[in-house]
C-alpha positions in Angstrom: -22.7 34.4 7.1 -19.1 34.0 7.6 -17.3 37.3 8.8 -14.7 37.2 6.3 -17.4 37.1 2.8 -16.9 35.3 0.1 -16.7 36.1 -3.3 -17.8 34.7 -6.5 -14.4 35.5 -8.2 -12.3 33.4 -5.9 -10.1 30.9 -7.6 -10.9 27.8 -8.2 -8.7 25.8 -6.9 -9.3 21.4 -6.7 -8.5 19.1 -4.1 -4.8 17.6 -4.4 -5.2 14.2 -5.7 -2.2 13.3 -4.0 -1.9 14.4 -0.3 0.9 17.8 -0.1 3.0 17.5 2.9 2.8 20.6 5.5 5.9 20.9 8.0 5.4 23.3 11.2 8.3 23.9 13.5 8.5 26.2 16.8 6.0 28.2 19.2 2.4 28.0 18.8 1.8 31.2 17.2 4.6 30.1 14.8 3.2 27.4 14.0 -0.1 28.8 13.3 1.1 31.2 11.0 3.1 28.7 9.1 0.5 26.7 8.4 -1.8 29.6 7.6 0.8 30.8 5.4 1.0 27.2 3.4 -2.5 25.8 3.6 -4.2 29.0 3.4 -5.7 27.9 -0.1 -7.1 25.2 0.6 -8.4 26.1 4.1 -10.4 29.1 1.8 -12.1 26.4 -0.5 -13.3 24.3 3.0 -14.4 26.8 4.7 -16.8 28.3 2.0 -18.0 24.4 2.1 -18.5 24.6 5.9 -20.1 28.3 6.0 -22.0 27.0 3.1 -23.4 23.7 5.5 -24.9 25.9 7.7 -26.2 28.7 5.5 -29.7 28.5 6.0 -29.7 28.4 10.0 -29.8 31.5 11.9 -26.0 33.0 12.3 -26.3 33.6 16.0 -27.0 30.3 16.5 -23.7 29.3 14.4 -22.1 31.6 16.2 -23.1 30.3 19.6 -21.4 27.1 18.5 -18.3 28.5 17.6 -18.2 30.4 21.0 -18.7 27.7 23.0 -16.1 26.1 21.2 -13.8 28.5 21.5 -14.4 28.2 25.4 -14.1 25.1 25.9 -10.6 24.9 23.8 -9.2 28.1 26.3 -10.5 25.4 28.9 -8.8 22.7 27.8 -6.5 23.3 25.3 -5.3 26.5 25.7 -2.5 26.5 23.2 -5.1 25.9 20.2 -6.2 29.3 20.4 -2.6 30.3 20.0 -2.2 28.3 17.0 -5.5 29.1 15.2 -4.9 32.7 15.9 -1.6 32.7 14.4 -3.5 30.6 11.4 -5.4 33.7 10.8 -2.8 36.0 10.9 -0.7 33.7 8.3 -3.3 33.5 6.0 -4.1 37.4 5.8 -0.2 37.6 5.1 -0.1 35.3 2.5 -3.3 36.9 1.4 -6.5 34.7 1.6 -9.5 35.6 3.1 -9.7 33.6 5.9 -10.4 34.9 10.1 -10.0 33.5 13.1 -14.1 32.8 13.1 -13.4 30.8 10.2 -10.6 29.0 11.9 -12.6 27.7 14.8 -15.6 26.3 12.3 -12.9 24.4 10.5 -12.1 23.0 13.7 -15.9 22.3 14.8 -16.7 18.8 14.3 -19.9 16.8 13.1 -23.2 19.6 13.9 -22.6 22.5 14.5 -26.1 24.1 14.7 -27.2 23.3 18.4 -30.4 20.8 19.1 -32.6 21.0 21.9 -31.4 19.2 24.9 -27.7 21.2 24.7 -26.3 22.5 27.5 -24.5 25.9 26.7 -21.7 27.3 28.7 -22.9 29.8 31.4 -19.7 31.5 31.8 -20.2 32.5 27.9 -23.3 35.2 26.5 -25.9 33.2 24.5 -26.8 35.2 21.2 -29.6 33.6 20.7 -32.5 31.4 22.7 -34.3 30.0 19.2 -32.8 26.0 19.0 -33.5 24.7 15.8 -33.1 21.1 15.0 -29.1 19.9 14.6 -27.2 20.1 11.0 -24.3 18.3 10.3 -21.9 19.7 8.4 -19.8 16.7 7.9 -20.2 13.2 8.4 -17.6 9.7 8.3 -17.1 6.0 8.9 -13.9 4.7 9.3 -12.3 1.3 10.4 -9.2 1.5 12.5 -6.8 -1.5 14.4 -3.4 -1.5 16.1 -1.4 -4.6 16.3 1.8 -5.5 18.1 3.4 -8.3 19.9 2.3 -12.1 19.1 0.1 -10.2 16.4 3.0 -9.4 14.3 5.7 -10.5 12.2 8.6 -8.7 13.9 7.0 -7.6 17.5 6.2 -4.1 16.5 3.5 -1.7 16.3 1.3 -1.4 13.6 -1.6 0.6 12.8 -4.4 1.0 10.1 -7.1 4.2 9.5 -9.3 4.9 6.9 -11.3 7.8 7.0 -14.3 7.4 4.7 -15.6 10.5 3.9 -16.2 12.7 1.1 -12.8 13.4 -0.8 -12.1 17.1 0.1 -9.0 19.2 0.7 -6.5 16.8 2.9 -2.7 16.9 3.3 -0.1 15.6 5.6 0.7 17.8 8.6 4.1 17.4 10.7 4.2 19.4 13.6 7.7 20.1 15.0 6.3 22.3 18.2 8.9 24.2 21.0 6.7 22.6 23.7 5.2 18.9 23.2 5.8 15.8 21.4 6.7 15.8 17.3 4.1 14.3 15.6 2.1 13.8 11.8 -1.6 13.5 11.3 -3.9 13.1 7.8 -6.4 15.8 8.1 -8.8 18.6 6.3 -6.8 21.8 5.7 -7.4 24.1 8.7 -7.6 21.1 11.7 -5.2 20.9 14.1 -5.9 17.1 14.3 -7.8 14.3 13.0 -6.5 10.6 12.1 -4.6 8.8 12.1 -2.0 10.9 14.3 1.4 9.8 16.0 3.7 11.2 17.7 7.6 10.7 18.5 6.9 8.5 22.1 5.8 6.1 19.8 1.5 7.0 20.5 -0.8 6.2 18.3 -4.6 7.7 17.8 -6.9 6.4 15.3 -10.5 7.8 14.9 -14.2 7.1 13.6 -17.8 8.3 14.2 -19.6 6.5 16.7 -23.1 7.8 15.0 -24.9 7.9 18.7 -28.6 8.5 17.9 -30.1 10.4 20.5 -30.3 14.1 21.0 -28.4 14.1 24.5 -25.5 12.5 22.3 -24.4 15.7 20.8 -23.6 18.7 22.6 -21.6 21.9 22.9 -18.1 21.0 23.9 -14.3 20.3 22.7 -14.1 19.1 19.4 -12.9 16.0 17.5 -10.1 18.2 15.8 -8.6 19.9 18.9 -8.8 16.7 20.9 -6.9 14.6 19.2 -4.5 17.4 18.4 -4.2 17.8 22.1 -3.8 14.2 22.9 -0.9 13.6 20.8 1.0 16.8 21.2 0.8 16.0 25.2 0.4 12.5 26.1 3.7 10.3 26.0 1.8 6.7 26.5 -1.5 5.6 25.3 -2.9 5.9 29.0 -1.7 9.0 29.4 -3.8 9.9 26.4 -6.8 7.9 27.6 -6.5 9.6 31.5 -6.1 13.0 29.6 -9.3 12.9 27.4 -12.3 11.7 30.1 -12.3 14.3 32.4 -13.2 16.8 28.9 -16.9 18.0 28.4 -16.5 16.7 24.2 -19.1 17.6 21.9 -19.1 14.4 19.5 -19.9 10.7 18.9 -16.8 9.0 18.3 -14.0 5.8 19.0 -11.2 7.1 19.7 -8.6 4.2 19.8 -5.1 4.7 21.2 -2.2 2.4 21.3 1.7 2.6 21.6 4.8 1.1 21.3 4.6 -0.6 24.8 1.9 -2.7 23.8 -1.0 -0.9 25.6 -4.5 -0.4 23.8 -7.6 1.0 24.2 -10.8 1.9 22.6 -12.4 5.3 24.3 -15.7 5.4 22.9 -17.7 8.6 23.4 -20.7 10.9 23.3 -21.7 14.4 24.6 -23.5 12.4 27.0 -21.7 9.2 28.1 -18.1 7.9 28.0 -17.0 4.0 28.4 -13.8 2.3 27.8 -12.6 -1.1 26.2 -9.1 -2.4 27.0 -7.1 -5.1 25.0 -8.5 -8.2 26.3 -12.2 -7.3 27.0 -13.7 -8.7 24.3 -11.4 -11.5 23.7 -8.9 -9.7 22.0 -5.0 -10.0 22.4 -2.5 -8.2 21.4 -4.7 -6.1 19.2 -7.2 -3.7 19.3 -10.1 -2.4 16.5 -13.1 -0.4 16.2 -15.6 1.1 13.4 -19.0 3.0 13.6 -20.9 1.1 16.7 -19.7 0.4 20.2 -19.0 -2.6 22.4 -19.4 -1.0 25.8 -22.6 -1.1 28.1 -21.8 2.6 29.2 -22.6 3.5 25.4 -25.2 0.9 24.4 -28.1 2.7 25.4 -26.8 5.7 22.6 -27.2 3.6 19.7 -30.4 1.7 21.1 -28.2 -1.5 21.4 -30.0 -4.4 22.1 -28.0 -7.3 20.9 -24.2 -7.6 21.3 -22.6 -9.7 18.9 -19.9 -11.4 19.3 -16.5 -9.6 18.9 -18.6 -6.8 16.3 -20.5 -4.5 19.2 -23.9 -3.8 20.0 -26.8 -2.9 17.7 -30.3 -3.0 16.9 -32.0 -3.6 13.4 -35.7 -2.7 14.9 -34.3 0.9 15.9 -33.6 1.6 12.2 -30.0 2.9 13.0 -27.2 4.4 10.8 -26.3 2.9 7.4 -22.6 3.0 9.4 -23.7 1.1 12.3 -25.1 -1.5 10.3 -21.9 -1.9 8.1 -19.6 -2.0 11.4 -21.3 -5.6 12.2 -19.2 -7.0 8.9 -16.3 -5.1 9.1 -15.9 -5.5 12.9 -16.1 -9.5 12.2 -13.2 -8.8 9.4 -11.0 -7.4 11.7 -11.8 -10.4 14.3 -11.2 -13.0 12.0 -8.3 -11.7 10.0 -6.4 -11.1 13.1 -7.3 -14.4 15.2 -6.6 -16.2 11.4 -3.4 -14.9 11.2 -1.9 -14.3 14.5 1.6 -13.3 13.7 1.7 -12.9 10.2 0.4 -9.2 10.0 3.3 -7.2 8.6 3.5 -3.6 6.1 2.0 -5.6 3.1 -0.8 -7.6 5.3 -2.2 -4.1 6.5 -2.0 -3.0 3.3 -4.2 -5.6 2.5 -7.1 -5.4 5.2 -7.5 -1.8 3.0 -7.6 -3.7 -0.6 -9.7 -7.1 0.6 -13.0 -5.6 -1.3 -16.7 -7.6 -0.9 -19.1 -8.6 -3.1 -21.4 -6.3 -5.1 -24.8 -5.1 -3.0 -27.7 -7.1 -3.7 -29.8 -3.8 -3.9 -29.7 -1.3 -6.7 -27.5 1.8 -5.9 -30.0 4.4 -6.6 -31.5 6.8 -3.4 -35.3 4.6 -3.1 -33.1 1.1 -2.5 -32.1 2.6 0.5 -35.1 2.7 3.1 -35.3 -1.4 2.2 -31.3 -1.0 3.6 -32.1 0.2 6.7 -35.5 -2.2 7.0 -33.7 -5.6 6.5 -30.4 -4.2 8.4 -28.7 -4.6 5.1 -29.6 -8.5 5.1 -27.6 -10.4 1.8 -24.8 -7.6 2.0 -20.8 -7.8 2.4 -19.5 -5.0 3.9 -15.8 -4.8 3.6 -13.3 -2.6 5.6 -12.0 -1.7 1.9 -14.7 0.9 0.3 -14.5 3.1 -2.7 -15.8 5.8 -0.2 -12.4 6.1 2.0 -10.8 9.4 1.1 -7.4 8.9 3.3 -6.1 5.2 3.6 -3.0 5.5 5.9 -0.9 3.1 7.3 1.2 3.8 10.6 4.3 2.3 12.0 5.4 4.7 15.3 8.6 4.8 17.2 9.8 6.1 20.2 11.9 8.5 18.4 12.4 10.1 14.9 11.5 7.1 12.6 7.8 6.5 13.4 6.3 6.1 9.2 3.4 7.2 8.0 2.1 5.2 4.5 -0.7 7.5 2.7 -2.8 6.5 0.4 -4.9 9.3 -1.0 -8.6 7.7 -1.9 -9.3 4.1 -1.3 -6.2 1.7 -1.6 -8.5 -0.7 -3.6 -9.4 -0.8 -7.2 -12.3 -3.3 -6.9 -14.0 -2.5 -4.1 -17.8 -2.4 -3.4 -20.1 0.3 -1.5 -21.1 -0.1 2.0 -24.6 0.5 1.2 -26.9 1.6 -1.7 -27.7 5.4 -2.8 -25.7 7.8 -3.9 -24.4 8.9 -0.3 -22.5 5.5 0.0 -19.9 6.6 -3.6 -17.4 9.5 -3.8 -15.1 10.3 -6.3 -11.3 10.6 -6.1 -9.4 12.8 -9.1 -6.7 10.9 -11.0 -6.6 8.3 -7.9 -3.1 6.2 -7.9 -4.3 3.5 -5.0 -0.8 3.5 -3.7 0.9 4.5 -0.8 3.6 7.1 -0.1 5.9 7.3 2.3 7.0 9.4 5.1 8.9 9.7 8.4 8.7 11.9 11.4 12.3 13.2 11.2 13.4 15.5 14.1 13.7 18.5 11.7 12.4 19.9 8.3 15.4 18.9 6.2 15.3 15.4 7.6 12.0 14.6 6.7 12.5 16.2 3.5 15.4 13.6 2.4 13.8 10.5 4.2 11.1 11.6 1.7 13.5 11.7 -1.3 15.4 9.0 -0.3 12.3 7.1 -0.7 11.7 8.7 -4.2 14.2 7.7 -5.3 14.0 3.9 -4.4 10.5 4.3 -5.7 11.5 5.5 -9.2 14.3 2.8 -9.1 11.6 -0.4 -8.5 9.0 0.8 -10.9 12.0 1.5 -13.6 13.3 -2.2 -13.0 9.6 -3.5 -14.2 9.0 -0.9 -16.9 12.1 -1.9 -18.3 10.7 -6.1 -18.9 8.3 -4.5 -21.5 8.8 -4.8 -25.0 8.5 -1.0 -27.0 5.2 -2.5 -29.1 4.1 -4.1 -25.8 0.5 -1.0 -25.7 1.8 -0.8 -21.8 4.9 0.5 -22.2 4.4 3.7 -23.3 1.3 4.8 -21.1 3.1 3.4 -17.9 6.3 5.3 -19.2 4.6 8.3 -19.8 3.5 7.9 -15.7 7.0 7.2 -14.8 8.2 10.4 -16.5 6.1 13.0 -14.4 7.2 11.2 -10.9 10.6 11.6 -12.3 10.0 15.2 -12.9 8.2 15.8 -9.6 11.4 14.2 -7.8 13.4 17.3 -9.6 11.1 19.5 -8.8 11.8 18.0 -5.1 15.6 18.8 -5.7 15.0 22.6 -6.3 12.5 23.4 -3.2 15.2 21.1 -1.0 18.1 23.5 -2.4 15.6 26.4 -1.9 15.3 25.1 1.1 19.1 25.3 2.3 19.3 28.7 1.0 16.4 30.1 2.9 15.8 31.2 6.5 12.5 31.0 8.8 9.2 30.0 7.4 10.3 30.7 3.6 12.2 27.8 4.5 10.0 25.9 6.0 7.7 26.5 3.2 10.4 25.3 0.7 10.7 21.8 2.8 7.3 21.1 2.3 7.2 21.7 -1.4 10.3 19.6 -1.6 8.5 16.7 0.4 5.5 17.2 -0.9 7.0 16.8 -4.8 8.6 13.7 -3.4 5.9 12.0 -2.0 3.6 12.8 -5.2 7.0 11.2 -7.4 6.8 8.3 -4.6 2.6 7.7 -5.4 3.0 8.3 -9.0 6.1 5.4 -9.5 4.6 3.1 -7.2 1.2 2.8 -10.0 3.7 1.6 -12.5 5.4 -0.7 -10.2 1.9 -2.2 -9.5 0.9 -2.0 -12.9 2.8 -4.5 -13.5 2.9 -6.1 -10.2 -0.2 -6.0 -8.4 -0.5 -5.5 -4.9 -2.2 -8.2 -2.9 -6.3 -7.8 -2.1 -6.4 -10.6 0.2 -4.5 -13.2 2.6 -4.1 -16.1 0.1 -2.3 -13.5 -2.4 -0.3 -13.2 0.2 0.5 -16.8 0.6 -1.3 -17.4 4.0 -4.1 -19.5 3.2 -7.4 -18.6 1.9 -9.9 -16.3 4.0 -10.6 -17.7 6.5 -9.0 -21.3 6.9 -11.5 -21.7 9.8 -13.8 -19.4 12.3 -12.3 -18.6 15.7 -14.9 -20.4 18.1 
């Protein structure tokens, strides 16, 4: 089906187990061609996946899709076609078999194969007038918050994401663009944007489906991937973002909450066929803002049949059988309630940290595929559903700035170790290779070389902590060695990070480009890799009382 083939004797190549890091600097068609150039391998091994998704609908109707995408992106986003063009170009340099037809179904979002009440484009030829039902090619949860202010310990922004998803091939993507704001994201190789994203005037976008359950509710239009990607290149205030985004005709069911370092916050929360906002404050929050799979807002209520709002957790409707995520964003919205009215003023680096390792209790169902219809029935009565899930593929913690040192704390698979599924089948449990359940850091530098020694920088610091506790251990203590062993290959990957960054130095254009993000990218995986002998031996906090602050909670907001 795709235009580009595929062939059975392509490499075969795994997704990193700890995210790479992917630096872009200059014009758009720069840009694309860097990234094309660098990510080009793993963009081949998701879009065989995608093309694969689709394979046994009709390839005009695909097609259709794709065009009406690519439409409404000229429309609305005009540079993206720049940049996914020059992704295509980059990639044939670099030599993988990857077009610009491929580029735009990376950048499709959850269906692509068009349902019966969409509206196609009449300024664009229709292929095809057969409609079968909708496939999706890819599906997620998520759990997202910003906190600032009275919320915090010292005033600032912070910001949590998990995308829960199948485990796939994600990196770390800077984009250092002629035109627009600096900014990082966690994506799938091939977007232009997912979440979280930032950018340098201190904005802050995080994501998750919003699992609207009519047909109207998805519909040919922009996508998740170049909307966000748009949002955060453009917008200098989280209003700015908001304003920019509801005039666009968007395909998807989504949240979409933005934030930044002013103290502003919203929760957009949209589908092809209705948009409503939530500010800070309309629900009783202050000073932070949160969302998961349902929505709060009467505009939206009628998309996931609401007919019962609960109290600070959103709309839904157990008689209406909806989505296994809608029924798990009941708990997790309450989580986010109650650790943030429990401890106003407490929340810090290590505290959001912990939101992502706070796991529940085991389900009360089995977790085979025929537990699930009784799921759905009772509205997943007698479970705990935890913001912390052994299904989140990208845990990421965000502190932006106004400026060059916004952070960005990644955590490739879940952050906790003890964690429980949302809900029962197979669907509800991925699997993560070699998973270290730490977080790396890195900063939004103004250029390359910046961002590639805030990254060793941190390496090194990394290296130096985990060292300190290795060195406590007795040689017959069984630890030592395994944990040494582990401390060994993030010391070599930090070398490694010295030659790329002298490569680097040496190197003009995109080979040097390419070089920085090697060098960050070995720096990062020495940061994750030091970090699991540091908590080896000193474990990271799964919940407030660790912590110090009381057990959860001391007492229910009223």
């Amino acid at each position: 089906m795709p235009a580009s083939g595929f062939s059975t004797s392509s490499p075969l190549i795994l997704p990193p187990s700890i995210m790479p890091v992917v630096i872009l600097k200059g014009s758009d068609n720069d840009m694309g061609f860097q990234y094309g150039q660098q990510a080009g391998q793993w963009m081949e091994k998701r879009k065989e996946a995608m093309w694969a998704a689709v394979s046994s609908k009709k390839p005009e109707e695909v097609q259709d899709c794709l065009n009406a995408l690519e439409y409404y992106t000229k429309k609305f986003a005009p540079e993206a076609i720049i940049i996914m063009k020059g992704i295509a170009e980059g990639a044939k340099d670099a030599g993988y078999n990857l077009t610009y037809n491929d580029i735009l179904m990376l950048n499709w979002s959850s269906s692509v194969v068009s349902g019966p009440t969409w509206k196609f484009p009449a300024e664009v030829e229709k292929t095809t007038q057969s409609l079968s039902k909708q496939a999706s090619t890819e599906t997620e949860g998520c759990s997202h918050f910003s906190a600032w202010g009275s919320m915090t310990v010292d005033g600032k922004l912070i910001c949590g994401d998990s995308s829960d998803q199948i485990f796939g091939y994600q990196l770390t993507l800077v984009m250092l663009p002629d035109n627009g704001n600096a900014s990082v994201s966690t994506l799938l190789a091939g977007d232009l944007g997912r979440h979280p994203a930032f950018n340098n005037k201190g904005v802050f976008l995080g994501a998750s489906g919003g699992f609207g359950q009519r047909d109207i509710d998805l519909d040919y239009g922009l996508s998740r991937p170049i909307a966000v990607y748009q949002m955060i290149r453009f917008a200098n205030t989280a209003r700015e973002a908001k304003d920019m985004f509801l005039p666009w005709v968007y395909g998807d069911t989504n949240n979409f909450s933005l934030s930044d370092v002013s103290g502003d916050g919203y929760v957009v929360e949209v589908t092809a066929a209705a948009k409503g906002v939530r500010k800070t404050g309309d629900f009783g929050e202050k000073d932070f803002i949160f969302a998961t799979n349902n929505y709060f807002t009467d505009e939206l209520k009628d998309s996931i049949y609401g007919e019962k709002r609960v109290d600070h957790a959103g709309w839904v409707n157990i008689a209406a059988k909806p989505t296994r995520w809608v029924i798990t964003s009941i708990g997790r919205n309450l989580e986010f309630w109650n650790l943030f009215t429990n401890y106003r003023g407490k929340i810090d680096l290590e505290f959001a940290k912990m939101i992502y390792r706070f796991g529940g209790s085991p389900l009360p169902y089995s977790l085979d595929d025929s537990a699930y219809e009784a799921f759905l029935v009772t509205g997943g009565k007698g479970c705990d559903p935890k913001i912390a899930n052994p299904l989140s593929a990208i845990v990421t913690i965000s502190q932006p700035d106004k400026g060059d040192k916004g952070v960005i704390h990644v955590c490739t698979g879940p952050a906790s170790r003890s964690s429980y599924p949302f809900f029962p089948g197979t669907a509800a449990i991925d699997f993560q290779i070699d998973n270290t359940y730490t977080f790396y850091r890195l900063t939004l530098g103004a250029e390359p070389s910046k961002i590639s020694e805030n990254a060793q920088t941190d390496a090194k610091i990394s290296i130096i902590e985990g060292n300190d506790q290795l060195a406590k251990l007795t040689l017959v203590n069984p630890l030592y060695w395994s944990l040494s062993e582990r401390l060994s290959r993030a010391k070599k990957e930090y070398y490694e990070g010295l030659d790329w960054q002298n490569r680097a130095k040496l190197a003009r254009g995109n080979e040097a480009l390419l070089c920085f993000s090697k060098a960050a990218t070995s720096f990062v995986t020495c940061q994750a890799q030091a970090k699991q002998v540091y908590q080896a031996l000193v474990p990271p906090a799964t919940n407030p009382e660790e912590l110090g602050l009381g057990k959860y909670p001391d007492s229910l907001p009223d």
